[in-house]
C-alpha positions as CSV (number, residue, x, y, z in Angstrom):
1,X,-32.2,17.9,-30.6
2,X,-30.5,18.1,-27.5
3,X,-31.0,14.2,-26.6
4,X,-34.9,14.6,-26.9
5,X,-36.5,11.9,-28.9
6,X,-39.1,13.0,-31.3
7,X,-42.2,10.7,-31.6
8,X,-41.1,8.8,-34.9
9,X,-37.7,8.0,-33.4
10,X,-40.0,6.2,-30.1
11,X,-42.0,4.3,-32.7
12,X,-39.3,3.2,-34.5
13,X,-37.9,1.5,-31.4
14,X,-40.6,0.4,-30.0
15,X,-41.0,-1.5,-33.3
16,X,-37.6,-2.3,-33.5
17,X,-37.5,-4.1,-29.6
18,X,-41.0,-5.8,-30.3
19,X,-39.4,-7.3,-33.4
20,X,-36.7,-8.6,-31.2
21,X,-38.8,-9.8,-28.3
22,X,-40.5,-11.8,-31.0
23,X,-37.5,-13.3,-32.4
24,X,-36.0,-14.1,-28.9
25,X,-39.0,-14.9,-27.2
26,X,-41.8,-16.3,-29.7
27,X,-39.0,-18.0,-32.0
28,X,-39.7,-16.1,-34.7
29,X,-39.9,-12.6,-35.7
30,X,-42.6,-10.8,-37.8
31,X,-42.8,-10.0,-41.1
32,X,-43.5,-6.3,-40.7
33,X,-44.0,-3.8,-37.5
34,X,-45.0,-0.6,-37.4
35,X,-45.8,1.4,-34.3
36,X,-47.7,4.3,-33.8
37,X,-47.9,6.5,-30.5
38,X,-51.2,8.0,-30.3
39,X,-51.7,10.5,-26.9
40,X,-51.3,8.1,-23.8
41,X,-50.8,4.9,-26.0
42,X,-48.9,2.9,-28.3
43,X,-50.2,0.5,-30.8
44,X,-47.9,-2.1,-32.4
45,X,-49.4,-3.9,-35.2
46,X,-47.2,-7.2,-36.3
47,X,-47.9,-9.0,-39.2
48,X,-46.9,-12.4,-40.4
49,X,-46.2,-13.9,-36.7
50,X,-47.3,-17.2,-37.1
51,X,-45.0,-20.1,-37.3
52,X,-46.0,-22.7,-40.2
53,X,-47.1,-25.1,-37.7
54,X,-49.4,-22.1,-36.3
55,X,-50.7,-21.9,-39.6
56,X,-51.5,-25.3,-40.1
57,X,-52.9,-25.6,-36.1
58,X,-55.3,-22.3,-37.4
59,X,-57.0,-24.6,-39.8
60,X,-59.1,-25.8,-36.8
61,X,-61.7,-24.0,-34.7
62,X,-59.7,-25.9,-31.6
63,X,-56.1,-25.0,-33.4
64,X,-57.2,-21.3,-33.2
65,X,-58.3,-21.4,-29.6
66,X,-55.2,-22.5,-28.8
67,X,-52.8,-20.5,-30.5
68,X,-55.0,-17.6,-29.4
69,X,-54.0,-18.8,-25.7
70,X,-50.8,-19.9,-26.0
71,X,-49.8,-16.6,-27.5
72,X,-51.9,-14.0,-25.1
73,X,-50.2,-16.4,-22.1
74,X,-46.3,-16.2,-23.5
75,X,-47.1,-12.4,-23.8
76,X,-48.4,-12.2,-19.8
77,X,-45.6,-13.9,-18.4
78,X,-43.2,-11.6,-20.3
79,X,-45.0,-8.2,-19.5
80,X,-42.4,-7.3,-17.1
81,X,-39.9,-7.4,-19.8
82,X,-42.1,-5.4,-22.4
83,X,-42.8,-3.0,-19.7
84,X,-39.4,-2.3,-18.8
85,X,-39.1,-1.7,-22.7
86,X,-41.4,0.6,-23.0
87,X,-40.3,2.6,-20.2
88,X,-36.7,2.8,-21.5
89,X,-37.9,3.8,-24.9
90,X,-40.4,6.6,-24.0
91,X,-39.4,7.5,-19.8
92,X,-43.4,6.7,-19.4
93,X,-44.6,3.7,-17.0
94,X,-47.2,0.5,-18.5
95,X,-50.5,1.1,-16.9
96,X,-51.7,-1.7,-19.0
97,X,-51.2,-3.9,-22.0
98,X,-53.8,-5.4,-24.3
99,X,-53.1,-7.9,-26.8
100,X,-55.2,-10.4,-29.9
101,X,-53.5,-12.2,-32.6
102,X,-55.6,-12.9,-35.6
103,X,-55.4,-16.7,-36.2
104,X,-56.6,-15.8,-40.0
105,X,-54.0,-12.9,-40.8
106,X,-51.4,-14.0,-38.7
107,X,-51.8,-10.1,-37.7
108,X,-51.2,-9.4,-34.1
109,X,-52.3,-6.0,-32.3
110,X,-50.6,-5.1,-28.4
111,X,-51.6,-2.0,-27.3
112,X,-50.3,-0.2,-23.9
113,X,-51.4,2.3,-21.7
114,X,-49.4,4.7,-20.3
115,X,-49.6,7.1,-17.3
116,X,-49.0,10.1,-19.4
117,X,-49.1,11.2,-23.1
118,X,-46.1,10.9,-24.9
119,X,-45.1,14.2,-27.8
């Protein structure tokens, strides 16, 4: 393969690093990750991130709000980090990162842009 990665192998870093950025990070790592590179992006879908006391803060409209925003905040002020990441993973820079947790599922989405497509 001459040191070229295929797109699996990206994907199953990317997974791999977000699953230890939770741990380190957000305390706890998820119950599953999958990634999956699609043209110019890279969705990672994490289930199970929520911590119990998440779960039991969910069970309020308020609770949810703020897990919501604690979580899209903790992300933010690490995007620097998950940039870097991403660009040692795949060689392409972060032109943007989006990100939702589902309060319900305990299902979180972060999607990033990228300034090319990856093969």
């Amino acid at each position: 393969m001459r040191g070229t990665k295929t797109k699996g192998m990206m994907e199953a870093e990317v997974s791999e690093a977000l699953i230890k950025f939770e741990k380190e990070y957000m305390g706890r790592g998820p119950a599953e990750t999958k990634s999956y590179i699609i043209d110019d992006m890279i969705i990672v879908r994490l289930k199970g991130v929520l911590t119990k006391a998440e779960e039991q803060l969910a069970k309020s409209e308020e609770g949810m709000f703020l897990i919501k925003k604690l979580r899209v905040t903790l992300l933010e002020k690490s995007r620097a980090l998950l940039e870097a990441i991403i660009r040692d993973i795949t060689g392409a820079n972060v032109v943007s990162m989006h990100t939702d947790i589902s309060t319900a599922t305990g299902e979180r989405i972060v999607v990033f842009t990228l300034d090319k497509k990856l093969k």
